[in-house]
C-alpha positions in Angstrom: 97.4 200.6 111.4 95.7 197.5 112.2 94.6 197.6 115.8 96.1 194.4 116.8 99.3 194.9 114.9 99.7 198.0 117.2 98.7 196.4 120.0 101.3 193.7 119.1 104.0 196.8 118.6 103.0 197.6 122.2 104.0 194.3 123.6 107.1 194.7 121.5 108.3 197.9 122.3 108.3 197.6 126.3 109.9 194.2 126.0 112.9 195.5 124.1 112.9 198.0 127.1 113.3 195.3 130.0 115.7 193.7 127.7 117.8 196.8 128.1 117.1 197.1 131.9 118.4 193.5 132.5 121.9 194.1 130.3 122.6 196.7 133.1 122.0 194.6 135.8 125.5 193.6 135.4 127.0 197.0 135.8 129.6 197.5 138.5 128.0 197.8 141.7 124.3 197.1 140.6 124.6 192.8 141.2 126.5 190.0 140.7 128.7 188.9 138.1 126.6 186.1 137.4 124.1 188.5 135.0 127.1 189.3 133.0 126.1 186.8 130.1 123.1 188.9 129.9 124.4 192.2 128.9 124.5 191.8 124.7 121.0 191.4 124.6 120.7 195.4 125.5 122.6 195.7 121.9 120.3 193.2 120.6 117.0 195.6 121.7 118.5 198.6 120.2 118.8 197.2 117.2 115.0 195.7 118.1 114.2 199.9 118.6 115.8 201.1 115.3 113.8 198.8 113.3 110.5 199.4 115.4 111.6 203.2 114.8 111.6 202.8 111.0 107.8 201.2 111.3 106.2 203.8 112.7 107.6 206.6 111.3 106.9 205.3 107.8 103.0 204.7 109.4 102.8 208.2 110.7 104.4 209.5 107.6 101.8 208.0 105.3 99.0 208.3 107.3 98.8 211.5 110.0 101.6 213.4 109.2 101.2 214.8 105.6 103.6 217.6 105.4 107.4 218.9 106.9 105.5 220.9 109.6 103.5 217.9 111.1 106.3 215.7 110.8 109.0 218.1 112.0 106.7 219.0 115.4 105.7 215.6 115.8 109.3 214.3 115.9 111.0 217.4 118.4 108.0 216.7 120.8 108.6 212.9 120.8 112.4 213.4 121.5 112.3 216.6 123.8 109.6 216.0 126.0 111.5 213.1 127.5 115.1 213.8 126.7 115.5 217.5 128.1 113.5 216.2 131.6 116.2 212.7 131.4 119.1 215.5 131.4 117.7 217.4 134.2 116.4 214.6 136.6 119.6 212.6 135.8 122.1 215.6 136.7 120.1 215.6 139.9 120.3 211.7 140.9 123.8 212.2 139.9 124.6 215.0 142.0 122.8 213.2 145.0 124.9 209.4 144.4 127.8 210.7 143.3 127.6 214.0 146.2 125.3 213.3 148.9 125.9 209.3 148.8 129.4 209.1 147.3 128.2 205.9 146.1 131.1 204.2 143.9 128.4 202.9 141.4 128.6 206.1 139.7 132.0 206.6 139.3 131.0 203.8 136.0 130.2 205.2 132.6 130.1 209.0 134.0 130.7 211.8 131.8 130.0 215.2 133.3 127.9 218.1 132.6 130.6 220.1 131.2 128.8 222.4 128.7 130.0 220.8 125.2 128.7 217.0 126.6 125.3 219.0 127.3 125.4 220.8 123.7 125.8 217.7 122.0 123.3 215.7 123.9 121.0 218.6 123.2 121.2 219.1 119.9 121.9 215.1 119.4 124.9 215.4 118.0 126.5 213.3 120.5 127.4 210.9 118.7 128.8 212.5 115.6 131.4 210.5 113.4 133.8 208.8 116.5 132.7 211.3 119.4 130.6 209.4 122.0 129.5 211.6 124.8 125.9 211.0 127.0 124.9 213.5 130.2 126.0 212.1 133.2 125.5 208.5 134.1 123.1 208.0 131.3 125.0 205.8 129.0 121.8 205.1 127.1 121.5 208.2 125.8 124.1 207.5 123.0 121.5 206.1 120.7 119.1 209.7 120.4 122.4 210.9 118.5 121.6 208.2 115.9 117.6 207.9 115.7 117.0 212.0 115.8 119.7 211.4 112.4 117.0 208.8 111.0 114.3 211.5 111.1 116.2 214.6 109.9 117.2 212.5 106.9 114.0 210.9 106.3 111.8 214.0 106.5 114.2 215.3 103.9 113.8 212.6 101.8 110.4 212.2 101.8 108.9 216.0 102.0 111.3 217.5 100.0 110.9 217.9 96.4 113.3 219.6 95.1 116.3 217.9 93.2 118.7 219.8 95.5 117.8 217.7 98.6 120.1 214.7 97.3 123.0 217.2 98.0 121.8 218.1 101.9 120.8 215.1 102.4 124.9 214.0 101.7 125.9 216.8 103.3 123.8 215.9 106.4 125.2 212.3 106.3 129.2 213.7 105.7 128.1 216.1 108.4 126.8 212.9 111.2 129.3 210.9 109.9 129.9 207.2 109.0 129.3 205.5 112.5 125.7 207.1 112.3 125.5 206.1 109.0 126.7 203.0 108.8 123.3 202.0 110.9 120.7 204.0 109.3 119.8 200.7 107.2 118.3 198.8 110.1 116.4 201.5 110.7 115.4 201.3 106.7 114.6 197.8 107.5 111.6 198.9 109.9 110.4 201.3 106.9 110.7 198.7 104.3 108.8 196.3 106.4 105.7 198.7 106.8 105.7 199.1 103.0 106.4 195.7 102.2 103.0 194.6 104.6 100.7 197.3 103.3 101.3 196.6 100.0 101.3 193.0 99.4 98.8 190.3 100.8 100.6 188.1 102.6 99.5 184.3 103.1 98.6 183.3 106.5 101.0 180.4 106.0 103.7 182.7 105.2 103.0 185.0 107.8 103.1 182.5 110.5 106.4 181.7 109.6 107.9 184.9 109.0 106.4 185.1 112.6 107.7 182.5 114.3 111.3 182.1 112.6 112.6 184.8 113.1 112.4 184.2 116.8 113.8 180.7 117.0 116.8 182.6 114.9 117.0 185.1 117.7 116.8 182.9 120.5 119.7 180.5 118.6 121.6 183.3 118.0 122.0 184.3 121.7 124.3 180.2 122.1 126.7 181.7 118.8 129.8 183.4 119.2 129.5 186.9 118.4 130.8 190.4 118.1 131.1 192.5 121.3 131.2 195.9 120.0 128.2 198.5 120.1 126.9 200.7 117.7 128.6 203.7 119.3 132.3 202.7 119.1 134.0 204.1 116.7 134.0 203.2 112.9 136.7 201.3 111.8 137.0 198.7 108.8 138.7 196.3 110.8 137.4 192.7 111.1 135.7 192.4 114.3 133.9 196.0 113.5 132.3 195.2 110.6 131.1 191.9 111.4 129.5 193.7 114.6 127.9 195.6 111.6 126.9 192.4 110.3 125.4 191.0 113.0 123.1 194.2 113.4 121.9 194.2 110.1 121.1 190.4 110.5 119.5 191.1 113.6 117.2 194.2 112.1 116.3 191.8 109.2 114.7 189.1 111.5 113.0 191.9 113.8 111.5 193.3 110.4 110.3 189.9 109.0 109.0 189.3 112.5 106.6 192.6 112.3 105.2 191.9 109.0 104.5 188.2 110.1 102.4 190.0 112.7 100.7 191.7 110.8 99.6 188.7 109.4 99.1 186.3 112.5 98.1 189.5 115.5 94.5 189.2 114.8 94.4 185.5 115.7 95.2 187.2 118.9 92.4 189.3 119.5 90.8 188.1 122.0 93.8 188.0 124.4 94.7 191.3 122.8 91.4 193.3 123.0 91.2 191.9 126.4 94.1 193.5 128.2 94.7 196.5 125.5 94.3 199.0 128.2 97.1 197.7 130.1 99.1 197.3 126.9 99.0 200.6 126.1 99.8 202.1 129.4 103.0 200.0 129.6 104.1 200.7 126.3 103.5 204.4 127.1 105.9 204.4 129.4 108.8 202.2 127.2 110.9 206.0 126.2 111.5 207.2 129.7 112.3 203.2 130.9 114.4 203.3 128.5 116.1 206.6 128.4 115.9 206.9 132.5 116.5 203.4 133.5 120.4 203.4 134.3 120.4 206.6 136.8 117.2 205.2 138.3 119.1 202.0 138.3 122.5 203.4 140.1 120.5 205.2 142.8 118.3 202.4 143.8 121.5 200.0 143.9 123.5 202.9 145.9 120.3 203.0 148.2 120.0 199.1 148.5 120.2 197.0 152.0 120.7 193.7 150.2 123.9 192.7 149.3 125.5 192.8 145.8 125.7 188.8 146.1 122.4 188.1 147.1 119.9 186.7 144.4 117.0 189.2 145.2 119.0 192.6 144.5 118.8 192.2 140.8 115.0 191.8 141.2 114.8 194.5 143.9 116.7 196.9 141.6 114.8 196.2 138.0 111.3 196.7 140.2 112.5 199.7 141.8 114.1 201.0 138.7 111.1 200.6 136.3 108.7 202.1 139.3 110.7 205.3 139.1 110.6 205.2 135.3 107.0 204.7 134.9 106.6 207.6 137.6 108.9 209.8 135.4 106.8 208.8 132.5 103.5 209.9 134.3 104.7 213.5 135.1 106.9 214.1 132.0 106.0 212.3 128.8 102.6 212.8 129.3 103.0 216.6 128.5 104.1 215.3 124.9 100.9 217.7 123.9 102.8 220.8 125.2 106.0 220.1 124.0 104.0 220.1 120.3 102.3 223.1 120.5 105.9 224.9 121.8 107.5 223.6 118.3 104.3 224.4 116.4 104.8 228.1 117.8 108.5 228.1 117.3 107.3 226.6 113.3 105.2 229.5 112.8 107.9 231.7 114.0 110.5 230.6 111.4 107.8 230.4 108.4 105.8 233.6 108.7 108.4 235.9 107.5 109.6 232.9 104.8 106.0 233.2 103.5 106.2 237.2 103.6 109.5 237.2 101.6 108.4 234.8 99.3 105.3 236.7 98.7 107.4 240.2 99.0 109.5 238.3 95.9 106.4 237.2 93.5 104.5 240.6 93.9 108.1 242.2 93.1 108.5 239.9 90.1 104.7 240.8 88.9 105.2 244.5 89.0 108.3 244.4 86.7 106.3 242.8 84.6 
């Protein structure tokens, strides 16, 4: 990938983030009332995520990751080595706010740790056709059950050859179910968009505005009356659902068209860009564990607060606390990213060792009768 189109993803990605951050700020018991006309733009940044998603996997498909194995490895390291440490720390600051501070703020959005919740955040099937279940306090979770989906199907897709795969890869999709489903094209969208840019030459002109539009649509788009529902609510073919649909697919197409305009218009950029790229990348490094940590970080710091719920500066006192916890979770936990591969690289080897063995057992079987 173009260096300054990744740095550009980098700005991108931890952006999205703080947009999610701020739509919580309007939680019960975190501020004011007053940030409540910020809260859709976290639905906004998921969709933002999905499409982002879709870019890079299709990058890392046709560039690193060459066979099932890579991919496969690649993809449970991502996901595990900050989802399994988000379960665990969050079931801690749980069990001190909700326990040792009996703060109400986490009374909102709380689910337990009963063992099937836990299963299903696990194994990401959290969010299978209308269940909706997330560990704890941390509602954010709820989207892992549809981007770990994304790559199943898509490694499927691409790395296997067989005819058969067209009938896992439904039964995978009956098996996740339509609310899953129903999303998987923004997600398409980011995978288009990286095709679409490294396969045609775009004109600069064209590029600057598939660029710049796209953001003027998004920022009009926030004054137009819109659909309230998320992603995670159940599936229906009501009205209000599928324009909520709608409006995410809209939304995806404009964060696509706006990647593969930079693409086109990041290297005008480079100065700026080379200029601060290590700090780029150490923020975007941290954008999975803001994102996936950010609302228990969030509760606790509010719970642990001395200024009051009304005042201006506990919103900013609690996003600067917040993201300082998450970037400190980041340091210790998605950093060993390395580890978590070589674990599913040994756990890989494990499962297709005997599979070669039998295989073998079969052909040497077959040549004797011969």
């Amino acid at each position: 990938m173009n260096r300054h189109t990744s740095l550009y993803l980098d700005i991108f990605r931890p952006l999205a983030a703080l947009a999610v951050v701020i739509s919580h700020v309007s939680e019960p018991g975190i501020a004011s009332d007053a940030w409540l006309s910020l809260a859709g733009i976290g639905v906004q940044a998921v969709d933002a995520f999905f499409v982002l998603s879709g870019f890079v996997i299709a990058h890392v498909a046709s560039t690193s990751e060459k066979d099932i194995r890579s991919y496969a490895t690649s993809r449970c390291a991502r996901l595990y080595s900050v989802a399994i440490p988000a379960i665990v720390v969050g079931f801690l600051i749980d069990m001190i706010g909700r326990h040792l501070l009996q703060a109400a703020v986490f009374d909102d959005l709380y689910q337990g740790y009963s063992l099937g919740p836990l299963m299903r955040s696990i194994f990401f099937i959290n969010e299978q056709w209308n269940v909706h279940r997330f560990p704890g306090s941390n509602a954010p979770y709820w989207s892992l059950g549809f981007e770990a989906w994304y790559y199943l199907l898509f490694g499927v897709a691409l790395y296997f050859k067989s005819p058969l795969k067209w009938v896992g890869l439904m039964a995978l999709a009956v098996f996740i179910g339509p609310k899953v489903m129903i999303m998987m094209p923004c997600w398409l969208m980011g995978v288009a968009a990286y095709h679409v840019q490294k396969r045609f030459t775009i004109p600069t002109l064209a590029g600057w505005a598939m660029f710049i539009l796209p953001i003027g649509a998004i920022v009009a788009y926030q004054y137009a009356p819109k659909s309230t529902l998320q992603a995670f609510m159940p599936f229906t073919l009501e009205s209000e659902r599928l324009w909520s649909t709608v409006q995410d697919y809209g939304l995806s197409l404009l964060f696509a068209l706006n990647i593969v305009g930079a693409t086109v218009v990041a290297p005008f950029f480079s100065r700026v860009l080379d200029r601060y790229s290590r700090q780029i990348k150490f923020v975007a490094a941290t954008t999975f564990s803001i994102y996936l940590m950010h609302l228990p970080a969030m509760k606790l710091v509010a719970s642990l607060s001395p200024v009051p719920e009304t005042s201006v500066f506990r919103p900013l006192l609690v996003v600067a606390m917040t993201l300082a916890f998450c970037v400190i979770f980041s340091l210790v936990f998605e950093n060993q990213k390395s580890r978590w591969r070589r674990l599913f690289e040994y756990l890989a080897d494990i499962i297709s060792n005997p599979l070669r063995r039998f295989t073998a057992g079969a052909g040497n079987a077959g040549e004797t009768r011969r």
